[in-house]
C-alpha positions in Angstrom: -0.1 26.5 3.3 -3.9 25.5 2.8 -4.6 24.5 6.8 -8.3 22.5 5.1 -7.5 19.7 3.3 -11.2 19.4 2.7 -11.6 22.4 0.6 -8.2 22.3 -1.2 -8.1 21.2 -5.2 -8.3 17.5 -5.4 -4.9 15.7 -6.2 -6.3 13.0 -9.6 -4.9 9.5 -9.4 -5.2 8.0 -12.9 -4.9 4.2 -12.8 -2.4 3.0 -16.0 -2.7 -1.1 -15.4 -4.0 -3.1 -12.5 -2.2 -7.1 -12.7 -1.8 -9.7 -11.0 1.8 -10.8 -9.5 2.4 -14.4 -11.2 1.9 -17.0 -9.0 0.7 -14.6 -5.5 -2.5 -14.0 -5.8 -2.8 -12.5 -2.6 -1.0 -9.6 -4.5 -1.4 -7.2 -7.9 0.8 -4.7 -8.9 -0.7 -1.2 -9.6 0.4 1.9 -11.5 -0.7 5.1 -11.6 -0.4 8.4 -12.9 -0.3 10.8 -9.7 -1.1 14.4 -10.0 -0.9 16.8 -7.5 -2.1 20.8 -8.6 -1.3 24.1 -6.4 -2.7 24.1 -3.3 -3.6 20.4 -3.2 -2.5 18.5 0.0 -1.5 15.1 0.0 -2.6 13.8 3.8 -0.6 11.3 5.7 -0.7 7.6 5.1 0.6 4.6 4.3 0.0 1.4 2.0 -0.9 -2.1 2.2 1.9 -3.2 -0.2 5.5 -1.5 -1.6 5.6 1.4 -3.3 8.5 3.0 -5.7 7.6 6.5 -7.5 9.3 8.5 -9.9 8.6 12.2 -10.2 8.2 13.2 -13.9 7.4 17.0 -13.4 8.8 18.6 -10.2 7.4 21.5 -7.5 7.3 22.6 -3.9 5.8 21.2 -0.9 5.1 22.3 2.2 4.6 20.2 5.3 3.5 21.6 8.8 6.5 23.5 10.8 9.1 22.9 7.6 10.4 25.2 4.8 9.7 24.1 1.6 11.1 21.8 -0.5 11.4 20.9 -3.9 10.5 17.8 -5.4 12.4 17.5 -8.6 12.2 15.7 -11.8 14.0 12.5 -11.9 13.7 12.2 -7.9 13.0 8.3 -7.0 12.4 5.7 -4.4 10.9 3.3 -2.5 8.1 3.6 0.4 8.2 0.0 2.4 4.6 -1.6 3.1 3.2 0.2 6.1 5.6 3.3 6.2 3.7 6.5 7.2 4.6 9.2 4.7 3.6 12.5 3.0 1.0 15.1 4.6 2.1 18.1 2.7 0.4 20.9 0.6 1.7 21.6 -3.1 2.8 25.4 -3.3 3.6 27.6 -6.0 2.1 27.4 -9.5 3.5 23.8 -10.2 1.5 20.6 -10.4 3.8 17.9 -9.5 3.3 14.7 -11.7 4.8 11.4 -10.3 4.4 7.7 -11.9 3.7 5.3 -9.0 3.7 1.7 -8.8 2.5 -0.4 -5.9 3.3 -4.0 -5.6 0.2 -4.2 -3.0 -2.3 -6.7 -1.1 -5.4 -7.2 -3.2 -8.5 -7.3 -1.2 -7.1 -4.1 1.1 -7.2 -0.5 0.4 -4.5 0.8 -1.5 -4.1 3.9 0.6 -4.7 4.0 4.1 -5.4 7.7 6.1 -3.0 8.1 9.3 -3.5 11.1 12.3 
């Protein structure tokens, strides 16, 4: 497991539509195309809005003290506003590829870092 997330391959978020939620405008929904390649690690965090994600193309991760685990095509759900998740490295030869879409607060970050 890649112990720097520093020098580890970069995960590429690729932003599909960016709108606003009819009538809120405190809020926009946001989708993206999330890519994360071998070795990349995906630190801890959590978001200023909802999020529901839908892996498209599956692989393993590793988090801290844990045995792998497979994320697999088709795998779904939803992350509630402010719920700390991830902080795992991709390993094995798979870059996992998962559509995201964030019904989240508009003048915030999307993604906020957590110890």
């Amino acid at each position: 497991m890649t112990s720097d997330p520093e020098s580890s391959p970069s995960i590429k978020r690729t932003e599909l539509s960016r709108l606003p939620v009819t009538g809120l405008d405190h809020l926009e929904i946001i989708t993206q195309l999330v890519e994360f390649p071998p070795g990349a690690t995906s630190l801890r965090h959590f978001h200023n809005g909802e999020e529901t994600f839908y892996v498209l193309e599956g692989g393993f991760v590793q988090e801290i003290g844990r045995p792998p685990r497979e994320r697999i095509p088709g795998e779904h759900g939803i992350i509630r506003r402010g719920t700390h998740h991830s902080g795992y490295t991709v390993v094995g030869d798979r870059t996992i590829k998962v559509l995201s879409v964030y019904v989240a607060d508009k003048d915030k970050p999307l993604q906020v870092p957590v110890g």
